[in-house]
NUPA-759588 format. One record per residue (C-alpha): x, y, z; residue number from 1. Coordinates in steps of 0.5 Angstrom, whole numbers, plus 2048, in hexadecimal, padded with zeros to 3 digits. Layout:
<rotors>
rotor X:X&Y:Y&Z:Z&num:NUM
...
</rotors>
This chain:
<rotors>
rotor X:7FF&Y:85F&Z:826&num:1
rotor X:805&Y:85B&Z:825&num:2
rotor X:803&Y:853&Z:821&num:3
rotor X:80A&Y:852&Z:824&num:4
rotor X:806&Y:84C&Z:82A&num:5
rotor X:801&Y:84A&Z:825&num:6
rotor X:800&Y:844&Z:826&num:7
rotor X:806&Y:842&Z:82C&num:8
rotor X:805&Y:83D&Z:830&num:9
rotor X:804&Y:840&Z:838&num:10
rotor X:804&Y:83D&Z:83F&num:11
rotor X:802&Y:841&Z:844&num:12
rotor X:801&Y:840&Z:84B&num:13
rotor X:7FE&Y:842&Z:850&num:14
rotor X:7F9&Y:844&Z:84B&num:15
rotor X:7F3&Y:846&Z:84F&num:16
rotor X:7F7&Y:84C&Z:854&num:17
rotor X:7F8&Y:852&Z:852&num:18
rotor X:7FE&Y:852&Z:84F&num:19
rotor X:7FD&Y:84B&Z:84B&num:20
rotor X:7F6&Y:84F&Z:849&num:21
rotor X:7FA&Y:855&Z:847&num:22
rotor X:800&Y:851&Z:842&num:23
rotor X:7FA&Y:84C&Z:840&num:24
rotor X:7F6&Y:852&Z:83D&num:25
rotor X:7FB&Y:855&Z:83A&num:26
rotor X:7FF&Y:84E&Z:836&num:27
rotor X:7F6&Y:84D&Z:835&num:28
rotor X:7F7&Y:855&Z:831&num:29
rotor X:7FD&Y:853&Z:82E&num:30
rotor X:7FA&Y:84D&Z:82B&num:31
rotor X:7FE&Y:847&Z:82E&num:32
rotor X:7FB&Y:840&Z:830&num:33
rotor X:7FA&Y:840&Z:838&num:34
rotor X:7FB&Y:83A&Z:83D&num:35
rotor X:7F8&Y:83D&Z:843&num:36
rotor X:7FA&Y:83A&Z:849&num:37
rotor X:7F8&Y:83B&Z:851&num:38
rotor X:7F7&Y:837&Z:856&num:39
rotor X:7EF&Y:83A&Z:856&num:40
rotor X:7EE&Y:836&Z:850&num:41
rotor X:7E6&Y:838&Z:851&num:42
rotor X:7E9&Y:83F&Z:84F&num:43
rotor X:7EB&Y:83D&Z:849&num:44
rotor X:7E6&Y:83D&Z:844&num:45
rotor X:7E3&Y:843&Z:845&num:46
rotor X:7EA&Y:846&Z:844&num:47
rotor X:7E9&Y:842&Z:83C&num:48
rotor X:7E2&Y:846&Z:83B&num:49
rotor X:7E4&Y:84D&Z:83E&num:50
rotor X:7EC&Y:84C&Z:83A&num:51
rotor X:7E7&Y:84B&Z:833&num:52
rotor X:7EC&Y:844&Z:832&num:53
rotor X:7EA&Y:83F&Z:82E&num:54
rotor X:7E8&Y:839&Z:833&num:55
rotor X:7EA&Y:834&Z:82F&num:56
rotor X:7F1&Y:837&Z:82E&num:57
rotor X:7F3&Y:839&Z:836&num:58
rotor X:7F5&Y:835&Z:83A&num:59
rotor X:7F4&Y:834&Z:842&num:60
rotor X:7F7&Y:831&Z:848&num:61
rotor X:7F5&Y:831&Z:84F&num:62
rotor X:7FC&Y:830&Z:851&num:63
rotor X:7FF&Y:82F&Z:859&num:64
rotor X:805&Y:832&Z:858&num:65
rotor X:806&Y:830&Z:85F&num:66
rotor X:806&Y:828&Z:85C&num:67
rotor X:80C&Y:826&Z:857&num:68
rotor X:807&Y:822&Z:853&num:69
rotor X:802&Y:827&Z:852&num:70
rotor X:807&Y:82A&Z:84F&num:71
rotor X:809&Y:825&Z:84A&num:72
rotor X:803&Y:825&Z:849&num:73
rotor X:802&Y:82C&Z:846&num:74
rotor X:808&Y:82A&Z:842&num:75
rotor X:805&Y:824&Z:83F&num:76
rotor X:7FF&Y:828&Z:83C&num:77
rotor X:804&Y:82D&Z:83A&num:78
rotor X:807&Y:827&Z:836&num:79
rotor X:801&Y:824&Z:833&num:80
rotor X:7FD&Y:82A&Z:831&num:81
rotor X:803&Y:82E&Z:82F&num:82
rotor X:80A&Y:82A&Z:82F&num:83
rotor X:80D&Y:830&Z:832&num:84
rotor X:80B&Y:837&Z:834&num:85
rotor X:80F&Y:83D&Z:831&num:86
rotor X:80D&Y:841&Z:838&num:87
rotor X:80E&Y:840&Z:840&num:88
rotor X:80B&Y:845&Z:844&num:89
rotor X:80D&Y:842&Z:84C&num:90
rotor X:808&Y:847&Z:84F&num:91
rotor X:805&Y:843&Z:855&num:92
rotor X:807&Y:845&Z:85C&num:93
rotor X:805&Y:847&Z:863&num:94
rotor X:806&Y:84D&Z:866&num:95
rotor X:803&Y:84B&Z:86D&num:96
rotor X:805&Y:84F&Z:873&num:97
rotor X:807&Y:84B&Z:878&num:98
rotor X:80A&Y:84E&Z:87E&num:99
rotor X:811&Y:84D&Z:881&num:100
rotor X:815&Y:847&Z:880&num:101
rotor X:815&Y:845&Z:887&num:102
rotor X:80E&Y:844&Z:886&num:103
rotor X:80D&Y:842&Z:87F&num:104
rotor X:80B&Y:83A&Z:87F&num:105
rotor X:80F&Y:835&Z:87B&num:106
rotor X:80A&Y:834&Z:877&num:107
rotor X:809&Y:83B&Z:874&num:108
rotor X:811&Y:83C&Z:873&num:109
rotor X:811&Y:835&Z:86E&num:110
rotor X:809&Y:839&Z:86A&num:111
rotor X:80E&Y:83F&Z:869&num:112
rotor X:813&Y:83B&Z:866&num:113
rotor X:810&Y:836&Z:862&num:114
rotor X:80B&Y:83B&Z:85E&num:115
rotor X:810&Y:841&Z:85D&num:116
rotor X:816&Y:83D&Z:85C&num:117
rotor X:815&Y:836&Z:85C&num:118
rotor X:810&Y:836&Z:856&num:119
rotor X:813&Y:83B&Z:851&num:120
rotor X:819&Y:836&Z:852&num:121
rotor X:815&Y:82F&Z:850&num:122
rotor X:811&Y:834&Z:84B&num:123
rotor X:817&Y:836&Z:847&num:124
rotor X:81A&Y:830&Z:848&num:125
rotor X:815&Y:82C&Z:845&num:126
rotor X:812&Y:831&Z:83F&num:127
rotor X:819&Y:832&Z:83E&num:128
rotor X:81B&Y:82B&Z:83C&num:129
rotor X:815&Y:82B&Z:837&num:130
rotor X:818&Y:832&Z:834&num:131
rotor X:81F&Y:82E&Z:833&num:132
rotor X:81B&Y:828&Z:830&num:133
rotor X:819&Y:82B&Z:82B&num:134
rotor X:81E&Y:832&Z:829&num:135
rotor X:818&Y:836&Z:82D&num:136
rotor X:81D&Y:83E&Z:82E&num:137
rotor X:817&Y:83F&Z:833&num:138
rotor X:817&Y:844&Z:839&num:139
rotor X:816&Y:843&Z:840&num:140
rotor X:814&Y:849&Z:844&num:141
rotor X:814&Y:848&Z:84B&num:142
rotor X:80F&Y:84D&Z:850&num:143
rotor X:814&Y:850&Z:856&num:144
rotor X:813&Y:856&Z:85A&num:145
rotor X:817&Y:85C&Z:85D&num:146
rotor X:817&Y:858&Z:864&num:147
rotor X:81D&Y:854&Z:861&num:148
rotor X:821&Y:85A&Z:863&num:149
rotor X:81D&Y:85C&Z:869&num:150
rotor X:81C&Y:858&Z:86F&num:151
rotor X:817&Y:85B&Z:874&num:152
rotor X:814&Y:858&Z:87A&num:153
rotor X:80F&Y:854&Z:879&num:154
rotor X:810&Y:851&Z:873&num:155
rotor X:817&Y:84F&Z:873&num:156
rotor X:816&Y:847&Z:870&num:157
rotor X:812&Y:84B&Z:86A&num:158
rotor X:818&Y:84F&Z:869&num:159
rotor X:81D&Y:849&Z:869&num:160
rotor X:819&Y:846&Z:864&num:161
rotor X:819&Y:84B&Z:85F&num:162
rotor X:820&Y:84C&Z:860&num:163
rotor X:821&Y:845&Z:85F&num:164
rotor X:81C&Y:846&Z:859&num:165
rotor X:821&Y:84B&Z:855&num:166
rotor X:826&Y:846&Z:856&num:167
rotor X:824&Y:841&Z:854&num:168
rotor X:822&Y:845&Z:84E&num:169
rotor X:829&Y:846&Z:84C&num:170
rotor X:82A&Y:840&Z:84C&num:171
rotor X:825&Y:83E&Z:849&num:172
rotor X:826&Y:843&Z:843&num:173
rotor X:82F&Y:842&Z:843&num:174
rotor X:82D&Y:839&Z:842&num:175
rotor X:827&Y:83A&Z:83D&num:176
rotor X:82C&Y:840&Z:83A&num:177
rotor X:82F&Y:83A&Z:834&num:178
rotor X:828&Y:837&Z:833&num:179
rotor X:826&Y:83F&Z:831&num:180
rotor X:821&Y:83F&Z:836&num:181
rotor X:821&Y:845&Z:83B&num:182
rotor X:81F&Y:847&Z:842&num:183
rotor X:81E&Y:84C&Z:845&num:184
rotor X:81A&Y:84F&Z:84B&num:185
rotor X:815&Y:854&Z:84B&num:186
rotor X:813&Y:858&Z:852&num:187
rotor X:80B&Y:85B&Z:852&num:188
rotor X:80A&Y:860&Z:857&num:189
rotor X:805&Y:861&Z:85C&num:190
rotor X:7FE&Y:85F&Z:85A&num:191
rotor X:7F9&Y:85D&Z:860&num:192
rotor X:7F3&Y:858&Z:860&num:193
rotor X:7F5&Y:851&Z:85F&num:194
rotor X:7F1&Y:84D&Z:862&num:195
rotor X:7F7&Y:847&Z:863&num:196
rotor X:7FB&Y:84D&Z:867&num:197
rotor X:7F7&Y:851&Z:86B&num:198
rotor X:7F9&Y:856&Z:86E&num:199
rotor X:7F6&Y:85B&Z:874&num:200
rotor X:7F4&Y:862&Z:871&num:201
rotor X:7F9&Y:867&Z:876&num:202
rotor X:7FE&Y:863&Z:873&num:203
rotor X:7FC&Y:864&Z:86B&num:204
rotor X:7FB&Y:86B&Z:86D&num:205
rotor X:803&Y:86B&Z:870&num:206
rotor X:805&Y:868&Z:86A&num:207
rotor X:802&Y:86D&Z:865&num:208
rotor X:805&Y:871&Z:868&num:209
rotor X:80C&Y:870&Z:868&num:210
rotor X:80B&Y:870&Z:860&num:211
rotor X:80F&Y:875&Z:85C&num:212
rotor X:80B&Y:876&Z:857&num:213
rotor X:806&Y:876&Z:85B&num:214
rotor X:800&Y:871&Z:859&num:215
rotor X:800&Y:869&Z:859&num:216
rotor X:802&Y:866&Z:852&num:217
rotor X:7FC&Y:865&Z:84E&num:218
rotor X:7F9&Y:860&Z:848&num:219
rotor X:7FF&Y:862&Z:843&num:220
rotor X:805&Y:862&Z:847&num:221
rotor X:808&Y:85C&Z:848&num:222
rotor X:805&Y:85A&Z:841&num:223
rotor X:808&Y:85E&Z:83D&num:224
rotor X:80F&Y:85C&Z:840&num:225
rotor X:80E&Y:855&Z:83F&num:226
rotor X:80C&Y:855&Z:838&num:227
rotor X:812&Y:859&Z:837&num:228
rotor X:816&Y:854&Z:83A&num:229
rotor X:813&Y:84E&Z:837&num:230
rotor X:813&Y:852&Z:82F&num:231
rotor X:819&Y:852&Z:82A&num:232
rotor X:81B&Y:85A&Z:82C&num:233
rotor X:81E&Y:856&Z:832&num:234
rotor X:821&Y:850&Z:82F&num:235
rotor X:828&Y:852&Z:833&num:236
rotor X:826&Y:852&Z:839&num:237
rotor X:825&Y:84D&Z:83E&num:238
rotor X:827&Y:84D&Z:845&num:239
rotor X:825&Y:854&Z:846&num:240
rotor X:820&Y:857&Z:84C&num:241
rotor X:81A&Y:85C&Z:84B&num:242
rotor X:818&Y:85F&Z:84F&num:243
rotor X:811&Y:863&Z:84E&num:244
rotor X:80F&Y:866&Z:854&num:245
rotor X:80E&Y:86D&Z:855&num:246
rotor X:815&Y:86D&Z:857&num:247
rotor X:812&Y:86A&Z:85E&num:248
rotor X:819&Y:865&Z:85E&num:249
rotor X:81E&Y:86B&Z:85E&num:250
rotor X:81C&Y:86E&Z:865&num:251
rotor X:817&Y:870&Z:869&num:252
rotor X:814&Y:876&Z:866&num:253
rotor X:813&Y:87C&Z:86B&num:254
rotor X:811&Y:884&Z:869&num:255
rotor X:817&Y:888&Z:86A&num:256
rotor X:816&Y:88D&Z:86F&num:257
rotor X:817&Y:893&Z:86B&num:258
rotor X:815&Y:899&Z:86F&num:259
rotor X:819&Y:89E&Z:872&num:260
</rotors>
């Protein structure tokens, strides 16, 4: 394996579900030193065991990334321990299913938006400053989703977000561009079982379903396209949006009828 993130400074968030599981493990192989955020902080630390990280070396934060100051927090730490991060991976989010919008409650509508939307910009906003300060050319990427270009019944607010998420995004990338720092958006595909998320079995079932390539995405997948992003192969590239989905973002598939 490449030394290439040997040594880089990596903030995760959301780093106990299933993807921030999965990027965490794979910046932990690459050799990068981790800062492991969650708001299941009691997560955490069976994380730094199982990883094999060095405990002195890692840091963890049990952020609010509803709350403001919990996220200057996290940028606090960040700052005393290692100056700036190299490395943002704006992975926290919720994908709840709440039913439509003539039901949905206020205060759902505003736990969408300030988690999926609202916090990656505080987060950005707040490790970006520390990356200017000291001449860090860092990457941010940013954990969107095929539903940005979806919009299906149930899910509507969800949809909004990340829609909102990937524009963002692209100002960020376009504003952080003269520092040499690049954002771009990575979208996973289907992979059922967080426990933030819960989500009924026939609608799993469905959804499987409905995958080109025919299965859910798995461990290395959406990794291995962050570390991509994150490495030096894609230093002229910011503002872009990757989906790796199983092709489930391009259209519902359904087999072709091919009998005579």
């Amino acid at each position: 394996m490449s030394q290439e993130f040997a040594g880089k400074k990596v903030v995760v968030t959301g780093a106990a579900g299933i993807f921030g599981g999965w990027i965490a493990t794979a910046f932990a192989r690459a050799g990068a030193a981790l800062c492991l955020s969650d708001l299941r902080a009691d997560l955490l630390p069976p994380m730094v065991a199982k990883l094999g990280l060095d405990p002195d070396a890692t840091l963890l934060h049990g952020t609010d990334l509803t709350q403001s100051g919990s996220i200057a927090d996290l940028a606090r730490e960040v700052e005393r321990a290692w100056g700036a991060p190299d490395i943002v991976i704006n992975n926290a989010g919720v994908y709840p299913r709440t039913g439509v919008l003539i039901d949905l409650a206020e205060a759902e509508f505003d736990r969408i938006m300030s988690i999926n939307v609202r916090a990656p910009f505080l987060v950005t906003q707040a490790m970006a400053r520390l990356m200017v300060a000291r001449g860090v050319q860092g990457a941010f990427v940013n954990i969107g989703s095929g539903a940005a270009r979806q919009m299906p019944t149930g899910s509507v607010t969800y949809c909004m977000s990340k829609t909102a998420l990937d524009r963002l995004s692209k100002g960020q990338a376009l504003e952080l561009a003269p520092h040499r720092i690049r954002v771009n958006v990575v979208e996973p595909g289907f992979a059922p079982g967080s426990d933030v998320s819960i989500l009924p079995a026939d609608y799993v079932s469905r959804m499987t379903a409905r995958i080109p390539l025919g299965r859910n995405s798995q461990a290395d997948d959406t990794p291995a396209a962050v570390l991509f992003l994150c490495s030096a192969a894609a230093g002229y590239i910011t503002g872009a949006t990757l989906s790796v989905d199983g092709g489930n973002s391009i259209g519902t598939f359904q087999p072709a009828n091919i009998s005579a």
